[in-house]
N, C-alpha and C positions, 0 to 999 in steps of 0.2 A: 384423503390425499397422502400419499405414500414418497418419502422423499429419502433420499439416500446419498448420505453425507461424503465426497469423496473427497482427498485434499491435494492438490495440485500444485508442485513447488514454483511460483511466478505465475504473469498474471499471462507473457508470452504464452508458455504451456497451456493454461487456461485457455485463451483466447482460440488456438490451432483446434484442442476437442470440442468446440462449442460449434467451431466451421465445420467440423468433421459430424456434427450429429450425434457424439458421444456420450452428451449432457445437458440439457438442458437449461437451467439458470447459473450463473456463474459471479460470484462473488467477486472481484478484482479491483484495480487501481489503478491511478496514474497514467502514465502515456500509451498503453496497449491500445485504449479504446481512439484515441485520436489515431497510432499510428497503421491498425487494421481499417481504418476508413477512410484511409488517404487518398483509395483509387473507388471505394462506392461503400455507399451504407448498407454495413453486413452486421454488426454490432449496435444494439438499441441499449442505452441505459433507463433501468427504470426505475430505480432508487437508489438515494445518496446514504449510505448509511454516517461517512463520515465526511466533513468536507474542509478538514486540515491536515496538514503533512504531518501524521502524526510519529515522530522521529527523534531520537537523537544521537548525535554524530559522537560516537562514544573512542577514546585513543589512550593508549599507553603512557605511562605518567613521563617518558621522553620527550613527547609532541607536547607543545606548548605557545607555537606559533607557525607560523606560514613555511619558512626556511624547513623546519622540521619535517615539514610533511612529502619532500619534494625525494621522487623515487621512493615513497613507500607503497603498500599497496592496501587499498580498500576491498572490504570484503562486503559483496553484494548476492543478494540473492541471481536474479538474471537481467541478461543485456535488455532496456528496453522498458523494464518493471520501477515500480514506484523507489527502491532501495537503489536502483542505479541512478533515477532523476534527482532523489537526493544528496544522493553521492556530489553528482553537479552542481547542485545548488549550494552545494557547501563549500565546495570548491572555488565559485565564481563569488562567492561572498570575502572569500578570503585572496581575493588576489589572485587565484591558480590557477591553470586551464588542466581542464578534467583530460585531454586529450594530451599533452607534452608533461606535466608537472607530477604526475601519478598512475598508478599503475590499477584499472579497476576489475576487480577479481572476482569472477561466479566460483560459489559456494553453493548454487543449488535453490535452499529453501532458510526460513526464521530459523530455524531450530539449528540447519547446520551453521547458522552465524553465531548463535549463543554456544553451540559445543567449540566453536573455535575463541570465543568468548572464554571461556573455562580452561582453554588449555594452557594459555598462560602464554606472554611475551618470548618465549625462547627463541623464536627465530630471527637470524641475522637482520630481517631487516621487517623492522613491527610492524601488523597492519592495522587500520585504522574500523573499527568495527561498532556495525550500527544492526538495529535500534535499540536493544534492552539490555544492553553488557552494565552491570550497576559499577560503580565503586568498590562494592566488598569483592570485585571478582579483579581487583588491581587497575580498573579502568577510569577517565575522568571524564566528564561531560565537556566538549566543547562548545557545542554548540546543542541548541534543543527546537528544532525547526516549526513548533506548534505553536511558539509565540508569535503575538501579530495578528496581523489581519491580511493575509494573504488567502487565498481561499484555493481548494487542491482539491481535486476530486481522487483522495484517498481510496475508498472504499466505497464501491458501488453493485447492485445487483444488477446484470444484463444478460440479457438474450440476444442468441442471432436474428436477425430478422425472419429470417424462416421460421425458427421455431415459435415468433411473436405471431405471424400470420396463421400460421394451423391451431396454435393454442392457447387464443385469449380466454376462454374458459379458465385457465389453471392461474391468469394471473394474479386474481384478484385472491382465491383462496391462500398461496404460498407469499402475497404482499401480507395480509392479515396477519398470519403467523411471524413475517418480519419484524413485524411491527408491536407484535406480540410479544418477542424474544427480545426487542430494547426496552420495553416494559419490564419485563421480569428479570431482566442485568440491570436494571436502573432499580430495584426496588428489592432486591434478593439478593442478598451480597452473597449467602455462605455457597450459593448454589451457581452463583458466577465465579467464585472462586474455586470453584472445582471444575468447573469446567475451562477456565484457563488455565488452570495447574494440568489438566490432560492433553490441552490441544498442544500446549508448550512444553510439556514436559517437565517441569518447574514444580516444586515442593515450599520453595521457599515463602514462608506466610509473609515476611516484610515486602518481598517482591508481588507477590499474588493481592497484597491490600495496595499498595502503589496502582499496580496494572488495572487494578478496577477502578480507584478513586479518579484516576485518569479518564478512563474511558465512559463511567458513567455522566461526567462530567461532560463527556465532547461528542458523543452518539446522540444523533440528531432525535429527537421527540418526535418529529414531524418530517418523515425523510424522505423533502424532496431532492431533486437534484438541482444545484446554484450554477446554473450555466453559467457563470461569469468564470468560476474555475478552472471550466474548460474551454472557455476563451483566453484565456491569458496562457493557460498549459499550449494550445494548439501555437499560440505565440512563441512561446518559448523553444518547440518544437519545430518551428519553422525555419530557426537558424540553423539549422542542420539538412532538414528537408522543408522545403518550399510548399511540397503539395498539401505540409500538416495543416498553414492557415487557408487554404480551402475547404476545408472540412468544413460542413456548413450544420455547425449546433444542434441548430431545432431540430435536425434531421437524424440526429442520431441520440435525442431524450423525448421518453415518452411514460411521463410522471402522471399521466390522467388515472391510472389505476390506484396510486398512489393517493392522490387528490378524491378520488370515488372511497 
């Protein structure tokens, strides 16, 4: 089985060529999968790889409390994606409303957050930049959203339903390998660290051993998918749009191949 790695900045993006037939299985997070199923199940999740907000809300050594944050602007990947929801949630933890108190800014993709990460506070008015700006790079950790016991359907593998229907054959081979590859990042470090120094672009060996102590640490052994995560997400989603808590769950996770 022959798989061909493409990278697609938000999980939006992602979501559109997967309708479109362009791709196959699709790697993504967060509210994409509730808010593409809000009129019929077209999107199936079939494994959880992660199922924590793996995040943190990183700001300029200025920001220090709530008053500080208010007119500045955050930088997100896209409207809609897991980097916007916790944009929100950081927000609404501190008192703000993500809608009147700040300003949320697409930037695209991870990599163009960390170049704007690197380019340094210069601008009149700082943005507040998440998830991997460290300290050496002038930045402070406000908040770190992976603490807790919150449960977030992070990172998950899914298919359209179309493509689940004509080709259950291919799922169980390309889960195998899933589950393969948390394997060999959980027990290979030199060979995960290079393949996050590529995907991110990043050389730096203190951040590259960070990034994997992290992750090896929080990548599910056994990755199902914790419907309860997307029951509280589709909640959270529904003060905005009402049709998100109709989404009806079971309907749109299907971890038996997983479980095989």
């Amino acid at each position: 089985m022959r798989v061909d790695l493409i990278y697609i900045g938000g999980s939006a993006q992602l979501v559109q060529s997967m309708l479109a037939g362009e791709i196959g299985f699709g790697v993504g997070g967060g509210p994409s999968i509730i808010n593409v199923n809000s009129q019929r199940t077209s999107i199936v999740a079939v494994e959880r790889t992660l199922n924590r907000m793996i995040m943190k809300i990183m700001a300029s050594s200025q920001i220090k409390t709530p008053a500080d944050i208010r007119g500045k602007r955050i930088a997100i990947t896209r409207y809609g994606t897991s980097t916007d929801f916790a944009a929100g949630l950081f927000l609404r933890s501190w008192g703000l409303s993500p809608e009147k108190d700040a300003v949320i800014l697409q930037v695209g993709s991870v990599p163009n957050i960390v170049a704007s990460c690197r380019a340094g506070p210069a601008r009149p008015k700082p943005i507040l930049r998440l998830p991997i700006c460290r300290r050496r790079m002038g930045f402070a950790e406000l908040v770190d959203l992976s603490k807790g016991d919150i449960y977030y359907p992070f990172t998950y593998v899914a298919v359209s339903a179309a493509f689940l229907a004509k080709n259950r054959n291919l799922m169980r081979p390309f889960l195998a390998a899933s589950v393969e590859g948390i394997r060999r990042f959980k027990t290979d470090k030199p060979f995960a660290k290079k393949l996050i120094a590529k995907y991110l672009r990043i050389n730096d060996d203190k951040i590259l051993e960070e990034t994997h102590q992290l992750f090896s640490e929080l990548f599910e052994r056994v990755p199902y998918v914790k419907r309860e995560g997307l029951v509280s997400l589709a909640q959270i989603l529904a003060e905005k749009d009402p049709k998100a808590e109709a989404v009806k769950i079971d309907a749109i996770v299907d971890d038996r191949f997983v479980r095989e």
